[in-house]
C-alpha positions in Angstrom: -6.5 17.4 4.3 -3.0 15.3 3.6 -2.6 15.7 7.9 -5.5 14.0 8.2 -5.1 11.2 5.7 -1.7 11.0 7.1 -2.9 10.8 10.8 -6.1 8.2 10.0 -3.0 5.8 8.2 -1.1 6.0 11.1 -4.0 4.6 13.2 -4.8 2.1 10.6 -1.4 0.5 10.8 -1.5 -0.1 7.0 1.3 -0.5 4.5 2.0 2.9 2.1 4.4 4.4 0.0 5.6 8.0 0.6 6.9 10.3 -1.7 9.2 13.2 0.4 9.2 16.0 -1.8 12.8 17.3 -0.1 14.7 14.4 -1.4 13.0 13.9 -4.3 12.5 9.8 -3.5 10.1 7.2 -2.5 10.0 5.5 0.4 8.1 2.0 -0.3 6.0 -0.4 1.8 6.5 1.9 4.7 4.2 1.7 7.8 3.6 4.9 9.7 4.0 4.3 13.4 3.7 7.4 15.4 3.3 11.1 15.1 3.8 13.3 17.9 4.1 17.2 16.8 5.0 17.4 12.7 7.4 14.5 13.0 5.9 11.2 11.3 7.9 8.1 12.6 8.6 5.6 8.9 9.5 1.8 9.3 10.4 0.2 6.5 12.8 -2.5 4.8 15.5 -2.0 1.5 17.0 -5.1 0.1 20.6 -4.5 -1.6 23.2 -7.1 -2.3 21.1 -10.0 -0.9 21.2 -8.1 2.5 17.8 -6.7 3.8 18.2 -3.7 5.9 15.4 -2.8 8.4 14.9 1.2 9.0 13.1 3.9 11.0 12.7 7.1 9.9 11.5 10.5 11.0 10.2 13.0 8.4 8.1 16.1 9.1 4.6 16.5 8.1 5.8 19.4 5.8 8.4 17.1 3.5 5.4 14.4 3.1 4.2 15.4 -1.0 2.2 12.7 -1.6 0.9 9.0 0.0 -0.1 6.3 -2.2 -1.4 2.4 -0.9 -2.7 -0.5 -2.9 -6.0 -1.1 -2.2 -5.8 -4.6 -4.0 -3.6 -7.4 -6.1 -4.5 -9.8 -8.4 -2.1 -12.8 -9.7 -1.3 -12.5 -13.7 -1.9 -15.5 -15.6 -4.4 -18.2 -15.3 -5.1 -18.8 -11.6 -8.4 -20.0 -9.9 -9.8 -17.6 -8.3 -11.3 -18.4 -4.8 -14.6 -17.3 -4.7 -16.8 -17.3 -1.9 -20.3 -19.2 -2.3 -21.5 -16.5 0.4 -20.8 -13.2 -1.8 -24.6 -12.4 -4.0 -24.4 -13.3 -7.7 -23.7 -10.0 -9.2 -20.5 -9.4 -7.4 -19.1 -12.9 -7.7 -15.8 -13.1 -10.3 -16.8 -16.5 -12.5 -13.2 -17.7 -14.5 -13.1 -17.0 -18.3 -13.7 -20.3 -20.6 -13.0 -20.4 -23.9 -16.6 -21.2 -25.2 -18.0 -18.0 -23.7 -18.9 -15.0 -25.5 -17.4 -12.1 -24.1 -18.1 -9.4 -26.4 
């Protein structure tokens, strides 16, 4: 089931985070590239030192223990929220005012 997760992420060009369970580490905001055989191609970026470092990687199916991608971010704090006048009533997100009852 993880092979095919891992193989419909690498179509969908999207950013994840990988956990290889041979090293024991993370690697974060990873793209999957290519897989050809058990070897998964990684590209990623570290930041140390105020020096960003750009890397490719090649790890086999096998060491891959888990996947994990955000699926969506919202600001802290008070920000307006765009909201589109399109979307139906009940799944529009109206801001919070003080006057309103929210219990």
């Amino acid at each position: 089931m993880l092979h095919r997760k891992i193989y419909q992420l690498c179509t969908d060009n999207r950013e994840v985070c990988v956990f290889l369970r041979d090293q024991q580490r993370w690697i974060e905001n990873a793209r999957m590239t290519d897989i050809e055989g058990d070897l998964v191609t990684l590209r990623y970026e570290t930041e140390e030192d105020d020096e960003v470092s750009a890397w490719e990687e090649m790890v086999r199916l096998e060491s891959i223990g888990a996947i994990s991608q955000k699926l969506a971010s919202v600001p802290r704090g008070q920000v307006d929220l765009q909201i589109s006048d399109d979307c139906p009533e009940a799944e529009q997100i109206h801001p919070r005012s003080p006057e309103t009852d929210w219990e």
